[in-house]
C-alpha positions as CSV (number, residue, x, y, z in Angstrom):
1,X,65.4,174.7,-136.1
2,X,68.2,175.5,-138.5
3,X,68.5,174.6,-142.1
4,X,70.2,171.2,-142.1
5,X,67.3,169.9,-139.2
6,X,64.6,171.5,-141.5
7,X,65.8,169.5,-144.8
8,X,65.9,165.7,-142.9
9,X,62.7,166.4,-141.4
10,X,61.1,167.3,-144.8
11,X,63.1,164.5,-146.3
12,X,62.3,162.1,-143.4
13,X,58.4,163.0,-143.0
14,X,57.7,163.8,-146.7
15,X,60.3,162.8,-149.5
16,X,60.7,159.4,-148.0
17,X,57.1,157.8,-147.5
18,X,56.1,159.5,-150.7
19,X,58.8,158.4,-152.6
20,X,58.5,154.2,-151.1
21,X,54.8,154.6,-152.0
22,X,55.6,155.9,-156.1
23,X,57.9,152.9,-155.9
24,X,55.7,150.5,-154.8
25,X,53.0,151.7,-157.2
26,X,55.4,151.5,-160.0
27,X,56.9,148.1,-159.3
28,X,53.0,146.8,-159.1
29,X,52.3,148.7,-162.0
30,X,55.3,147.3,-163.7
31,X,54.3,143.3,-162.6
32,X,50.7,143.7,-163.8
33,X,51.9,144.6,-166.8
34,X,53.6,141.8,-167.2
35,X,51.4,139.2,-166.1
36,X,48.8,140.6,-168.4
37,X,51.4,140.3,-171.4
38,X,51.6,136.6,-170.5
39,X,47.9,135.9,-170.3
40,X,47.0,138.1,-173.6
41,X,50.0,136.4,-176.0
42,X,47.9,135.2,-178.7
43,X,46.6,138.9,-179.1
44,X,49.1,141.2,-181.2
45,X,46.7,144.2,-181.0
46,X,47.0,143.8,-177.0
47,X,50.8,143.0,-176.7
48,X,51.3,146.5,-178.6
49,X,49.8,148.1,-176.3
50,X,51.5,145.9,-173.3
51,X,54.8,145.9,-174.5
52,X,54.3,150.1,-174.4
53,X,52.9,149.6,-170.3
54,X,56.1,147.6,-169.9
55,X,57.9,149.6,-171.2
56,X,57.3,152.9,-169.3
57,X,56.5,150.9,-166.2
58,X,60.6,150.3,-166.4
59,X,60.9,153.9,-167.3
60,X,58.9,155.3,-164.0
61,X,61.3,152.7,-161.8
62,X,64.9,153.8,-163.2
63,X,63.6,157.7,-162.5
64,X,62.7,157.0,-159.0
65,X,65.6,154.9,-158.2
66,X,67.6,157.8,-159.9
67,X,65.5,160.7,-157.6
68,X,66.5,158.8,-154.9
69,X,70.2,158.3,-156.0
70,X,69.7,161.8,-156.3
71,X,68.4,162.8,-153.1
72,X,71.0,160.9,-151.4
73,X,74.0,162.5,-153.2
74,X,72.7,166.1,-152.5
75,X,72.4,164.9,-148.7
76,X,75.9,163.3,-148.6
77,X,77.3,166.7,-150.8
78,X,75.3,169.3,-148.5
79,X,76.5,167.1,-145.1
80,X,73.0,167.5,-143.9
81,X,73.5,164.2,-142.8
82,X,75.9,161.1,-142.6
83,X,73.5,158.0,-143.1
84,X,72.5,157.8,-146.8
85,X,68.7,157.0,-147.3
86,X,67.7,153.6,-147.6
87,X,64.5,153.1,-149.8
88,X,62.0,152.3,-147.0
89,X,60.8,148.5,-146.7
90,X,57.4,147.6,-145.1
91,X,57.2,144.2,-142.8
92,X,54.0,142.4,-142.8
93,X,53.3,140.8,-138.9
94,X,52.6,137.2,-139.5
């Protein structure tokens, strides 16, 4: 196994599924957040504190769409390989 095979398989078996399953924690993170903004509006104390859970919920999704922006450019600039990464998607049978 030489360097460039070594680098996709980490970034296939490890980077990837760990990095879908941040993003999909963040984004439900995120739309929590929101929904409990909505249903607490009436409460100033508790939309302080919301707007601050919005807030870095937004924060936490532009860095991982960045590391993987990231990822991707090192993989294109290295050549390890040609296909850029596509931020894995799950389909539900049904």
């Amino acid at each position: 196994m030489d360097f460039k095979q070594l680098v996709d398989y980490l970034i296939n078996s490890i980077a990837q599924p760990i990095v879908g399953l941040l993003f999909g924690a963040a984004v439900v993170y995120f739309v929590w957040n929101i929904f409990q903004f909505i249903r607490k509006g009436d409460n100033p104390d508790a939309l302080a504190e919301l707007r601050q859970k919005v807030v870095w919920g937004i924060i936490a999704l532009a860095v991982i769409v960045s590391v993987w922006g990231l990822v991707n450019f090192l993989r294109s600039s290295l050549n390890l390989n040609e296909n850029p990464i596509s931020i894995p998607t799950y389909q539900v049978n049904g």
